[in-house]
N, C-alpha and C positions, 0 to 999 in steps of 0.2 A: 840179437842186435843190441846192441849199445845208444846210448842218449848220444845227437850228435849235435856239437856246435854250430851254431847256426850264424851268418854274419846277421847283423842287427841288415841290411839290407834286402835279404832274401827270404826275412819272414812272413809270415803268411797267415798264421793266425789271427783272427781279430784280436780274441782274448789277450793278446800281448800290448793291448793298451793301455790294459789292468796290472801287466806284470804278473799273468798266470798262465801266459802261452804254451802250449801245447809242441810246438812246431819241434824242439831235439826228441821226439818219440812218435814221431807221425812221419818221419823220412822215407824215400821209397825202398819196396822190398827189395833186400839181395837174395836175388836166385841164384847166383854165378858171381866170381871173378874178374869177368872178361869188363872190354867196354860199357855201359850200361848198367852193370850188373844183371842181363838179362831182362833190367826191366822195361829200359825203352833203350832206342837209336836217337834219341833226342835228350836233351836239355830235361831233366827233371824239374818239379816245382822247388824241390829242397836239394842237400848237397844229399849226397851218400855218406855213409860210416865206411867203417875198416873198411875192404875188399876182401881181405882174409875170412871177413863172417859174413858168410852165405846160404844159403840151404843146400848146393852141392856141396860147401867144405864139413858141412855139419848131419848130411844123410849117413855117413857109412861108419860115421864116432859114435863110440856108443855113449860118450862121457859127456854131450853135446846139450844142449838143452831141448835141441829139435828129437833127436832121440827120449829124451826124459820126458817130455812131453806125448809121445808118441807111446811109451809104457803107459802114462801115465789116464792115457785115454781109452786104451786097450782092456788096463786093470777095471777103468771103468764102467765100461760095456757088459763086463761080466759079472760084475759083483750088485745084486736088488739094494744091497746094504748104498753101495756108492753112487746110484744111479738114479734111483727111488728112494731112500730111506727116509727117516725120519734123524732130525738133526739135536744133539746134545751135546753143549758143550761141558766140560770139566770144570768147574772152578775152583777147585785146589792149586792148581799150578803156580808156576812163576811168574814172575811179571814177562820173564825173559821165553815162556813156553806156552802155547796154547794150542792147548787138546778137545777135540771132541767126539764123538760116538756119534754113527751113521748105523741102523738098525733095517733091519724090510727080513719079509719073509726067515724067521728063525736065523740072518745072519747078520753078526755085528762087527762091523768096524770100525777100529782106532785111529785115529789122524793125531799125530804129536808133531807140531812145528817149533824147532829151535830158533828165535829170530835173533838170538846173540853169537858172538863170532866164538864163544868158549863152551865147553861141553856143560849140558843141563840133563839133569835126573828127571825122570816123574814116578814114583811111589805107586804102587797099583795095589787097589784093593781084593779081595779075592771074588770081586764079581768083573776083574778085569785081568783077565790072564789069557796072556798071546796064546793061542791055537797055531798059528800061521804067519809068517812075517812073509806080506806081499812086497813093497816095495821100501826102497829111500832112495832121498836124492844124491847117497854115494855110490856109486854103479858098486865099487867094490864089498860094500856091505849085503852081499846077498845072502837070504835066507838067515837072516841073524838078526833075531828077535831079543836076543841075552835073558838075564836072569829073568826067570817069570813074575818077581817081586818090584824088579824096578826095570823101568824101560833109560835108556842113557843116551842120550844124541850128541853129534857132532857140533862143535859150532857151524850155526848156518844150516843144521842138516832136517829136514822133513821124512817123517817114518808113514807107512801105513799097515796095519797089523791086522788080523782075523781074530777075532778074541773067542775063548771058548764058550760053548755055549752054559 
């Protein structure tokens, strides 16, 4: 779901006294479509967003963020490194990249996030070399970790990797 405009009328946060209101991100869930969006037969406290973004239009996509979130929790269940680990981040990178290393029980995982819209490098030293490339946030990029030397993201793209031991 998307920020939604709110009329200055129908706000409801307090905070919006301050001018830090919360209310375009706190609108009710779309489950559906339909009237309602599935979430009530009534009058909502806020407006709704699109109707097109839903939980039914976004279950069976796999490109969806409901979906990517859904791996993204999956991955997590399974991996002590992601779930339990111990947290380090890199501080080589870019202003534009921020990486860190999740460790538990003998396995270690990568987390490289690109937060610029143009593609970013990160340099890997040889105590950092892909074993495994579990996910990213391009559906299309499966199983594709690239050069062992350097890891290379999409703009906007988040990676997460198995590293050798």
């Amino acid at each position: 779901m998307r920020d939604v405009a709110i009329p200055d009328a129908m706000l409801q946060d307090p905070a919006r006294f301050r001018e830090i209101g919360r209310d375009p991100q706190r609108t009710p869930m779309q489950w559906d479509g339909g009237p309602g969006c599935g979430f009530t037969s009534g009058v909502p406290w806020l407006p709704f967003g699109d109707p097109r973004i839903s939980v039914a239009a976004q279950t069976d996509d796999p490109t969806s963020m409901l979906s990517l979130y859904r791996r993204l929790i999956r991955m997590r269940a399974r991996s002590a490194a992601l779930h339990a680990g111990t947290y380090r981040p890199l501080d080589r990178t870019s202003d534009d990249l921020f990486a860190y290393l999740r460790e538990a029980d003998g396995e270690r995982a990568l987390v490289v996030l690109n937060f610029s819209s143009a593609p970013q490098s990160l340099p890997l030293t040889a105590g950092l070399r892909p074993a495994q490339f579990l996910m990213s946030t391009r559906p299309e990029r499966a199983n594709d970790a690239g050069d062992a030397s350097v890891l290379t993201l999409s703009g906007d793209e988040g990676i997460v990797v198995l590293l050798a031991p």
